[in-house]
C-alpha positions as CSV (number, residue, x, y, z in Angstrom):
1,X,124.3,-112.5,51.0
2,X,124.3,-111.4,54.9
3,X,127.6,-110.6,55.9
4,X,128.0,-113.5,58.9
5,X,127.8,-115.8,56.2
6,X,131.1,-115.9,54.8
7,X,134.5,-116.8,56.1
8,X,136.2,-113.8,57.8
9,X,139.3,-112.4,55.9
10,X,142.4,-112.9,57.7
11,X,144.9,-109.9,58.9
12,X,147.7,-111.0,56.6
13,X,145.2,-110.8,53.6
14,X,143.5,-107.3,54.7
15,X,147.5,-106.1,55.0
16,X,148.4,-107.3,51.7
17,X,145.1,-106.1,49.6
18,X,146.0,-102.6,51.4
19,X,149.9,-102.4,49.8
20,X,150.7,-100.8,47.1
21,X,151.7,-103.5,44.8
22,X,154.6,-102.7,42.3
23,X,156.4,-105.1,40.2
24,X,158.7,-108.0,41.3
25,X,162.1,-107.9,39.6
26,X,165.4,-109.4,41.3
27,X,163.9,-110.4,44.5
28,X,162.0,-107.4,45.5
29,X,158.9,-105.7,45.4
30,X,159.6,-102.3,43.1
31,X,157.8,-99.2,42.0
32,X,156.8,-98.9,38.3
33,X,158.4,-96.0,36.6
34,X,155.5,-95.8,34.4
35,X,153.2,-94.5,36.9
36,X,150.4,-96.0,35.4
37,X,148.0,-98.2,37.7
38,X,145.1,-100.9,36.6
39,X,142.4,-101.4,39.6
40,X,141.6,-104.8,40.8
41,X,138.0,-106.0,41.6
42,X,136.3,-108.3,43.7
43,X,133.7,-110.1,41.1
44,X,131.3,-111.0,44.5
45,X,130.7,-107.0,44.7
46,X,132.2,-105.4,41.7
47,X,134.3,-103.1,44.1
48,X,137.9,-102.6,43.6
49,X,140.5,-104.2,46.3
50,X,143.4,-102.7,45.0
51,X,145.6,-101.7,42.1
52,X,148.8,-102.9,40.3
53,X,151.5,-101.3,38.2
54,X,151.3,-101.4,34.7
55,X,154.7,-102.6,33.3
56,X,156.1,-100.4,30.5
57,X,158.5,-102.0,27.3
58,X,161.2,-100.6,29.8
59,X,160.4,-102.0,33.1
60,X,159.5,-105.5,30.7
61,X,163.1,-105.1,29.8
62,X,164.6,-104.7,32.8
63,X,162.4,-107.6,34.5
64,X,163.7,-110.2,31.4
65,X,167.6,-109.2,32.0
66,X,167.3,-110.0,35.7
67,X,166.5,-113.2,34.9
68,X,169.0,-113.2,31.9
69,X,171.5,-112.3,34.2
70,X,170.5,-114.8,36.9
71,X,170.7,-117.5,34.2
72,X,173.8,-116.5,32.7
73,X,175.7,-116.0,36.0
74,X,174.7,-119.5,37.3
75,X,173.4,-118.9,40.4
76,X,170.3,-121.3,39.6
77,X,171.4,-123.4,36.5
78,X,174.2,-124.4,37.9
79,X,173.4,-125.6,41.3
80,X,173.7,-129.3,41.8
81,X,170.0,-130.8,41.0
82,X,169.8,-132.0,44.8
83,X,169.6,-128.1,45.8
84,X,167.4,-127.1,43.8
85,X,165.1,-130.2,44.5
86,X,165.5,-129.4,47.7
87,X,164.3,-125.5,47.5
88,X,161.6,-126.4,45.4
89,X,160.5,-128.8,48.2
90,X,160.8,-125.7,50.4
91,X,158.7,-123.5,48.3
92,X,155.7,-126.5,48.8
93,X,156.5,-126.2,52.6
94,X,156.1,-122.5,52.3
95,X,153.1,-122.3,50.2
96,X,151.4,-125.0,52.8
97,X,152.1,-122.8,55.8
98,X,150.4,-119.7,53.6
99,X,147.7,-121.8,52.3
100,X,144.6,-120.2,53.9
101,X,146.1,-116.3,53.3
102,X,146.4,-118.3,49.3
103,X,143.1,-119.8,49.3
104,X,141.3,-116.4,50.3
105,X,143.3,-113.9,47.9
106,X,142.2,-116.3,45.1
107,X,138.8,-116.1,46.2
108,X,138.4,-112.9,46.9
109,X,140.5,-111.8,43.3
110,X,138.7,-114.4,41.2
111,X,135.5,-115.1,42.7
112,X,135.7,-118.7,43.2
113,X,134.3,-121.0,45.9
114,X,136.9,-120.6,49.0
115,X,136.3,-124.5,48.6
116,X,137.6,-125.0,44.9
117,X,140.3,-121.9,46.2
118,X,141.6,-124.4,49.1
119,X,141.7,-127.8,47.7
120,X,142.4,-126.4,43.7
121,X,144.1,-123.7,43.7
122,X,146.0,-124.2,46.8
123,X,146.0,-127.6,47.7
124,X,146.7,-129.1,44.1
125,X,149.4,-126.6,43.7
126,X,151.3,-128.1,46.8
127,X,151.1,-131.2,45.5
128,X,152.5,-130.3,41.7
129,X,155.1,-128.8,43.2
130,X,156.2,-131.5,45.3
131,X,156.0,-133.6,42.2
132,X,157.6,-131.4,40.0
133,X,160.6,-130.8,42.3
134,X,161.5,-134.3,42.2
135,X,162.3,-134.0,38.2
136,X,165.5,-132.0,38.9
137,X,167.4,-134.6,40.0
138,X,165.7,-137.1,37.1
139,X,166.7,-135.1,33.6
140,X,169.4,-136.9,31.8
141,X,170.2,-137.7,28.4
142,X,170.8,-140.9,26.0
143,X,174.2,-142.9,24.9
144,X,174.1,-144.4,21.3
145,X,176.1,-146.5,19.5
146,X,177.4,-144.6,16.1
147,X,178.5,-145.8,12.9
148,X,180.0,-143.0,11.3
149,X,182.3,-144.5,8.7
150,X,185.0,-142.2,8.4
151,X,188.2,-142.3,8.9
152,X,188.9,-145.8,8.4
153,X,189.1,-147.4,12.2
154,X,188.1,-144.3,14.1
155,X,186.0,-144.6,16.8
156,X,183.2,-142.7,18.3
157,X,180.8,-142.1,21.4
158,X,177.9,-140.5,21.4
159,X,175.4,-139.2,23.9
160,X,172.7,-136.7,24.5
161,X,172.7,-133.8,27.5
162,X,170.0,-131.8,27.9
163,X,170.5,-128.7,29.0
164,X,168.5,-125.2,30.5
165,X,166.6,-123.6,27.6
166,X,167.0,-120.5,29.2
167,X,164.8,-117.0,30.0
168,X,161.4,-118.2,30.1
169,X,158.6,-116.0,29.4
170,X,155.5,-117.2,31.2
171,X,151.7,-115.8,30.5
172,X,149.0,-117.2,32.9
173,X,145.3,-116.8,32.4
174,X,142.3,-115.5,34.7
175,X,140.3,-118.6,36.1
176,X,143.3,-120.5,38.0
177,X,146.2,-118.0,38.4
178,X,148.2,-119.2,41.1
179,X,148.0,-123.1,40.2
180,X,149.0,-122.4,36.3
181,X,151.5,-119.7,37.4
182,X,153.1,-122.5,39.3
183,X,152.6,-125.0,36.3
184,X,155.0,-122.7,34.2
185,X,157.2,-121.5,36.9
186,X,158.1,-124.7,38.8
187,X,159.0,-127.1,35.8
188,X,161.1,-124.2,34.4
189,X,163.3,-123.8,37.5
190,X,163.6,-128.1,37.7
191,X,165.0,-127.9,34.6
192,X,167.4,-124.9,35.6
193,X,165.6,-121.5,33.9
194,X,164.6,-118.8,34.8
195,X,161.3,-117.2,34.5
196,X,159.4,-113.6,33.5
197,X,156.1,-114.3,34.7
198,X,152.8,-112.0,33.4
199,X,150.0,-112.9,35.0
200,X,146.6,-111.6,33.8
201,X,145.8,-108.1,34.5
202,X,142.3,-109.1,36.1
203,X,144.0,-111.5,38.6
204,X,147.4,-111.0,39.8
205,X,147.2,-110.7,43.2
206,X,148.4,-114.4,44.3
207,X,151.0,-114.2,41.7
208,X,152.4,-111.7,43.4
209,X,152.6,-113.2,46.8
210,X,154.0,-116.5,45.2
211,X,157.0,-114.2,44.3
212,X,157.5,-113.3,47.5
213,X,157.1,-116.4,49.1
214,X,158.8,-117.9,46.4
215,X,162.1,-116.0,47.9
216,X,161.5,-116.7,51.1
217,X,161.8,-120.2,50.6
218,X,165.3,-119.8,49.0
219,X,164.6,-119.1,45.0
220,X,167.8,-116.8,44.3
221,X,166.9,-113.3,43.3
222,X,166.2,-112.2,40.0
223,X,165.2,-116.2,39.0
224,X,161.6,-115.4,39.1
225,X,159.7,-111.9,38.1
226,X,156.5,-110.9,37.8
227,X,155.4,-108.3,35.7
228,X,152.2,-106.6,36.0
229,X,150.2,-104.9,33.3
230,X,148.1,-105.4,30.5
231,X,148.2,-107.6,27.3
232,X,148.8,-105.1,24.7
233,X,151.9,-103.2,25.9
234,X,153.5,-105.3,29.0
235,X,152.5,-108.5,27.4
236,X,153.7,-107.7,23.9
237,X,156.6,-106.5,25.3
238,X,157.3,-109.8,26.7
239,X,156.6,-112.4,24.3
240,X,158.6,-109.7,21.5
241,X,161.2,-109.3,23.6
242,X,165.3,-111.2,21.9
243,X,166.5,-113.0,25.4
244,X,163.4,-114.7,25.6
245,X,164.2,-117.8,25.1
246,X,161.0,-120.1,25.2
247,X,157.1,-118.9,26.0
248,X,154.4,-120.8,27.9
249,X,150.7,-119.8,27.4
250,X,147.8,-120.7,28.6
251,X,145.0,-118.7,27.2
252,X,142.3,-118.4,24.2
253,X,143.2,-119.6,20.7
254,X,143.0,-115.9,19.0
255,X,145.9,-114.9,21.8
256,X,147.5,-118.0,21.4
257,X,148.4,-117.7,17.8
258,X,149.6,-114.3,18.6
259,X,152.0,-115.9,20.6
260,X,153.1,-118.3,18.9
261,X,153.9,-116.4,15.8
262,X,156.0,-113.9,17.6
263,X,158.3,-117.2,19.2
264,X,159.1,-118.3,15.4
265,X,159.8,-114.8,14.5
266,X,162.7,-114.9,17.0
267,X,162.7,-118.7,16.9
268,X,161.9,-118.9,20.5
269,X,160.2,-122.2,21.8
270,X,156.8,-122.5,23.1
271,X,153.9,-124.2,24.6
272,X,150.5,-122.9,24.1
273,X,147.5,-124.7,25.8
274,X,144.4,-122.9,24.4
275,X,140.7,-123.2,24.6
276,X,138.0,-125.8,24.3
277,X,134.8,-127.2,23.9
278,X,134.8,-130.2,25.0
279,X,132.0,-133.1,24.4
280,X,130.6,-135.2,27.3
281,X,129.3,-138.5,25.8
282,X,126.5,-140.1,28.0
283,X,126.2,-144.1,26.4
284,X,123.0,-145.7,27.1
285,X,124.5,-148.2,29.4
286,X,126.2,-145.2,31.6
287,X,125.6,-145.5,35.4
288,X,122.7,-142.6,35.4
289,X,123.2,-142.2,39.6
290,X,126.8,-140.8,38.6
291,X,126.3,-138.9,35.3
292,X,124.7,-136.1,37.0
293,X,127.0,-135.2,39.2
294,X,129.7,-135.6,36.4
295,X,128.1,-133.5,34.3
296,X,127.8,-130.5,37.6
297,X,131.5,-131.1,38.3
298,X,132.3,-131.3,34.5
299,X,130.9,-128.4,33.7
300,X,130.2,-126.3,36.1
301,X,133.3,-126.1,38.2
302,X,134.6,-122.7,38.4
303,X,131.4,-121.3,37.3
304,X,133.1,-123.6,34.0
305,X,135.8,-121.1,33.5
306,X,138.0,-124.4,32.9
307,X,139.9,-124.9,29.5
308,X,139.0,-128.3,30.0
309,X,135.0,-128.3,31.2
310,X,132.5,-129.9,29.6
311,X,130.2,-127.6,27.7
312,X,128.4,-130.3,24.6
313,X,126.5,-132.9,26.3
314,X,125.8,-135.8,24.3
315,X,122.8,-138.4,25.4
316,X,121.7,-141.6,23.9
317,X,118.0,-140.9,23.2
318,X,116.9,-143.3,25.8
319,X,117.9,-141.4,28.8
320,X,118.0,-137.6,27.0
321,X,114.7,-136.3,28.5
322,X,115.7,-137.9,31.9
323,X,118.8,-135.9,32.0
324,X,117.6,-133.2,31.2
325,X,115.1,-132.4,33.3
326,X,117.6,-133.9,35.9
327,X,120.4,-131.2,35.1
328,X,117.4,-128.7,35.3
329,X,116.1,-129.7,38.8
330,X,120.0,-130.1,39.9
331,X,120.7,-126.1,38.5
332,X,117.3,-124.7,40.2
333,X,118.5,-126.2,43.3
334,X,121.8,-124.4,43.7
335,X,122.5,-121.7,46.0
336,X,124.4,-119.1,44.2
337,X,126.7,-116.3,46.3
338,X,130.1,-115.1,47.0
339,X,133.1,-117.3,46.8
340,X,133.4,-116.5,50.9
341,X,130.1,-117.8,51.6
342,X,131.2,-121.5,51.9
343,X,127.1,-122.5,51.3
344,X,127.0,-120.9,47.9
345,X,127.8,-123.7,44.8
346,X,127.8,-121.2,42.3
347,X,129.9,-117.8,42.6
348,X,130.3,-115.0,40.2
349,X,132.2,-115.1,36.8
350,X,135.6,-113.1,36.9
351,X,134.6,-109.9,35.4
352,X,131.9,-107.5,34.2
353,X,133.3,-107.8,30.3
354,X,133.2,-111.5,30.7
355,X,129.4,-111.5,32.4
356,X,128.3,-109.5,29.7
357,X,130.3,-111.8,26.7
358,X,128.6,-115.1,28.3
359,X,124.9,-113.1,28.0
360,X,125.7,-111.9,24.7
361,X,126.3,-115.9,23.7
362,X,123.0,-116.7,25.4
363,X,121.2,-113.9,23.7
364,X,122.8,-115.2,20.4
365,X,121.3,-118.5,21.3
366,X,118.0,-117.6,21.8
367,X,117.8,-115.5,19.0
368,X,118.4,-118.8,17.2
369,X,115.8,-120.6,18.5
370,X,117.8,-122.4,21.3
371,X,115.6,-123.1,24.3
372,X,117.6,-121.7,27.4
373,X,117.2,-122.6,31.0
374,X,118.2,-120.4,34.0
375,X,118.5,-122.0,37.2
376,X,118.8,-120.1,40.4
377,X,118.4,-116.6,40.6
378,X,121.7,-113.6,40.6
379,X,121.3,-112.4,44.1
380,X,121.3,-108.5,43.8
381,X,124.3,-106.1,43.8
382,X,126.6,-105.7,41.9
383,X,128.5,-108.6,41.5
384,X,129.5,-110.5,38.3
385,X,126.7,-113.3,38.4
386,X,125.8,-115.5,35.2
387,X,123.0,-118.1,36.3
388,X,123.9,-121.7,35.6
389,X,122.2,-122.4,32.7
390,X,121.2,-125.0,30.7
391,X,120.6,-124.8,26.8
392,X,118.1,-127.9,24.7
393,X,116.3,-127.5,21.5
394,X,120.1,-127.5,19.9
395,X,121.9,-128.6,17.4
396,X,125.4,-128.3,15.7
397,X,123.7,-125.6,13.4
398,X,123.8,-123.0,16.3
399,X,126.7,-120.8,17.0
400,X,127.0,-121.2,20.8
401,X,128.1,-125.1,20.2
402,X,131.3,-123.8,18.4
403,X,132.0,-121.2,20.6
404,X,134.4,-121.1,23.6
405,X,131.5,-119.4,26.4
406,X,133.8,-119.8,28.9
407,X,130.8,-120.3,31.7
408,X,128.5,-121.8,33.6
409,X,126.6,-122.9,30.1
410,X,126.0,-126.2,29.3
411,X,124.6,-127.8,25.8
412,X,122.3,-130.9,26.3
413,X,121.8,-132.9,22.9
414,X,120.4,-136.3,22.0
415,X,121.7,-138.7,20.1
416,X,121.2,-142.7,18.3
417,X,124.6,-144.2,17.0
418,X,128.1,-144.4,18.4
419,X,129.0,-143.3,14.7
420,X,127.0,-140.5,14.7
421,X,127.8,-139.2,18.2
422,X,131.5,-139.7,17.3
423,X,131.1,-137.5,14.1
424,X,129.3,-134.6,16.7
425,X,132.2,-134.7,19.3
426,X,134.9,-134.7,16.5
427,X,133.4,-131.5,14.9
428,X,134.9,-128.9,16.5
429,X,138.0,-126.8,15.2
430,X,139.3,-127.1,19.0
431,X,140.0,-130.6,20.6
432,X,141.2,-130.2,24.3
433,X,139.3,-132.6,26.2
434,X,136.3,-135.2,26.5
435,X,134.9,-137.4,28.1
436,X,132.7,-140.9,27.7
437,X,130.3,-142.3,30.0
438,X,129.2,-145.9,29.7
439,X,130.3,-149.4,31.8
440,X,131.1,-151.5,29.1
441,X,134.5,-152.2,28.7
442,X,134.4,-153.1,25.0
443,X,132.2,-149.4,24.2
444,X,135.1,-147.8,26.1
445,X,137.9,-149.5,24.2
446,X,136.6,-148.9,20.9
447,X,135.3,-145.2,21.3
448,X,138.4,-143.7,23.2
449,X,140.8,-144.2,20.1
450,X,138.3,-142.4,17.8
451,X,137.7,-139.3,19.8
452,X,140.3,-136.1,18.5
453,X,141.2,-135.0,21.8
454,X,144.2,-134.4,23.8
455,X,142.7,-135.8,26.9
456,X,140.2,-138.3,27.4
457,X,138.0,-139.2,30.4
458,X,135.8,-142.5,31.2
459,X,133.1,-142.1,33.9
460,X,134.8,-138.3,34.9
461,X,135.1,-135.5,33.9
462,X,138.3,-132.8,34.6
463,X,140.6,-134.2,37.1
464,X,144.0,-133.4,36.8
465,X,147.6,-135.2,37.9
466,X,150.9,-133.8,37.7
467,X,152.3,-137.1,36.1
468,X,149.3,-137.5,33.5
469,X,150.1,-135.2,30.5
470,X,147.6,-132.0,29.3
471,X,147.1,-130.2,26.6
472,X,145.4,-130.2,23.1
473,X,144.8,-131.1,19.7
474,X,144.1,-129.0,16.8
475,X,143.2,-125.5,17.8
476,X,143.4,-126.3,21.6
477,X,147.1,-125.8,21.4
478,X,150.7,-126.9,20.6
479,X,152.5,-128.9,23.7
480,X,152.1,-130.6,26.9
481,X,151.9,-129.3,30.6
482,X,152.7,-132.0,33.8
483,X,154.9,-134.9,33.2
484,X,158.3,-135.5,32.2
485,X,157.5,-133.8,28.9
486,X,156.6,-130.6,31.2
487,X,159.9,-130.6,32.5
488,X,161.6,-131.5,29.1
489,X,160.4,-128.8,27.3
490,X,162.1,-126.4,29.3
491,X,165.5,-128.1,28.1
492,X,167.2,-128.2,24.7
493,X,168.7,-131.4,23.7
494,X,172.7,-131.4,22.7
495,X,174.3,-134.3,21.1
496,X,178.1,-135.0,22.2
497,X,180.5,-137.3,20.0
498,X,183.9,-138.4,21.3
499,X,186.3,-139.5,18.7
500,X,188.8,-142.0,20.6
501,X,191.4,-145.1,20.3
């Protein structure tokens, strides 16, 4: 792509890419110990930008008991609600003024559209923060009316407090790091915790600045850190660690389970929100001018690195083949380039190791006698680049329909009954997210009770709202992000009863 065509990089983001980025514990940027450095790549070029610390078991340790400390010694916890409603309202005030220097780390880190990095990553982030902020003045408990027998004549009052769970540990994924570092760390510090945040190795350059910008806007030291390293020895190090008290994940199922097995070995709590592959259902009487674009915003938003995108399309035999050949003209159309160029619709995939594990699915595929259609043309270089692509002549026999891909991949299949395309969405071991496309009320009604899935769609496809609860069924994960639920689960629940005359 010529170089005039994309957005120029601001001075604040030039200085921060040129720092050398140690690890955040206590309120302050710190030099690793270890010595031992991971490089950071732009996916438009395949160059590296930078480098972070890899966190050792030590520096892991030290990170968690600044945050213990912080917890235990109140500074946080015990603030009224109001204050720290009213710093987490600064942090959205902060985090608007840096939006732009935001928006373009994102991009340049992850490779998304500066579009999706503005209005998603940034913009929506504001705005779940703002929301979230408002829940620390709104946890409270329950009274009850007991009947405990004993002795003859007492009386009793009872009531429920809930209170700070604690250290949280939080692990944050590749495709959206600042917006789902912020889904962990802001409904933790409503509720009154603290937080050890690990973002992924590939991506942690805005989680980073959030820490930063997170103490300028008043967060007491040592309330959030962020740890830097890989999965195997910082991350294990983390989720293993005995003053962890609860551990948010969101991630793939395999790492998931990992997780979750070492929070009951230490009886930790946690929410895990794990992968998908999630059905779009096209009825016969859907609105055809709007499917379409569902199906492109569905699916292929974030070059479909979503949890949540739609990657099985279902269509009622009557308006398969025009679909399809729609969804085929729609990907030969697109203008693929880096996420700077604010012309190109589709940008690179995050990584070399994930551009090779989505060709190695589509290789699979056609080995299998899937028909596969590439729509615009890699532009050459060296940059991470998966063509959008779209897959026919498949069926639930083929191994790339019960596969997470994880890209810009969608599978277009026909169908003849509501039963039958029920039984096709529902047979998947993961359940995350679906959608159904029709205008009849009644189809709707009936349909949206029988689809396993955590969150259901009608005529859309993968928005999002901070009050609207997310997460999964079955192996899609354990738990709910956004909501008073969010907020909850960063609280454990103690029952109080008042013997009195």
């Amino acid at each position: 792509m010529p170089a005039q065509s994309q957005i120029a990089v601001l001075e604040s983001v030039q200085a921060f890419l040129q720092r050398q980025h140690g690890l955040y514990i206590d309120g302050k940027q710190q030099e690793s110990r270890s010595g031992q450095r991971l490089p950071v790549c732009n996916p438009a070029t395949g160059q590296v930008i930078g480098s972070i610390a890899q966190a050792d078991s030590d520096e892991v340790d030290t990170a968690v008991r600044s945050a213990h400390h912080a917890f235990t010694s109140g500074i946080w916890s015990a603030l009224r609600p109001a204050d720290r409603e009213r710093i987490l309202l600064k942090v959205a005030d902060v985090l608007e003024a840096h939006s732009e220097e935001l928006a373009q780390l994102e991009t340049l880190n992850q490779g998304k559209s500066i579009h999706i990095a503005r209005a998603i990553e940034v913009g929506a982030t504001i705005e779940f923060v703002r929301y979230m902020a408002g829940w620390a003045t709104k946890i409270g408990g329950e009274t009850m009316d007991v009947s405990i027998p004993v002795p003859q004549g007492a009386r009793y009052t009872a009531y429920t407090r809930r209170e700070p769970i604690g250290v949280v540990g939080a692990i944050v994924p590749w495709n959206f790091p600042l917006m789902i570092a912020t889904w962990k760390i802001i409904p933790a510090l409503a509720a009154g915790c603290t937080v050890v945040l690990k973002p992924s190795e590939e991506t942690p350059l805005t989680a980073l600045r959030l820490a930063e910008l997170l103490t300028e806007a008043g967060v007491p030291d040592g309330v959030v850190n962020v740890i830097t390293g890989d999965g195997k020895t910082t991350g294990e190090a983390l989720i293993t660690h005995p003053l962890i008290s609860k551990l948010t994940f969101t991630g793939s199922t395999a790492v998931g389970k990992r997780i979750g097995h070492a929070a009951v070995d230490q009886m930790a709590r946690f929410t895990l929100e794990l992968g998908g592959k999630n059905p779009l259902i096209i009825m016969d009487d859907a609105d055809i001018a709007q499917v379409v674009p569902g199906i492109m915003m569905g699916g292929l938003l974030n070059q479909g690195q979503v949890c949540a995108a739609a990657s099985r399309i279902y269509v009622q035999r009557s308006h398969y083949e025009g679909v399809m050949n729609a969804l085929i003209d729609a990907v030969n159309g697109m203008s693929i380039g880096p996420g700077m160029d604010p012309d190109a619709q589709i940008n690179p995939v995050v990584s070399r190791r994930h551009q090779q594990s989505i060709y190695r699915f589509l290789e699979q595929a056609k080995a299998e006698g899937v028909q596969v259609h590439q729509g615009c043309k890699v532009p050459e270089g060296d940059g991470f680049y998966v063509e959008p692509t779209i897959l026919s002549a498949v069926d639930h026999s083929h191994s790339i329909i019960h596969s997470e891909v994880f890209g810009p991949v969608l599978a277009v299949m026909p169908f003849d009954t509501e039963d039958e395309v029920l039984a096709l969405a529902n047979d998947s071991h993961y359940g995350l997210a679906a959608s159904l496309w029709t205008t009849n009320l009644n189809t709707a009604m009936r349909m949206v009770p029988k689809i396993k899935s955590g969150t259901v769609w009608v005529n859309t496809h993968v928005p999002l709202d901070p009050a609207m609860p997310f997460g999964g069924h079955k192996q899609s994960g354990m738990g709910r992000e956004f909501g008073k639920g969010a907020v909850e689960s960063f609280t454990e629940i103690k029952s109080v009863c008042i013997a009195h005359d």
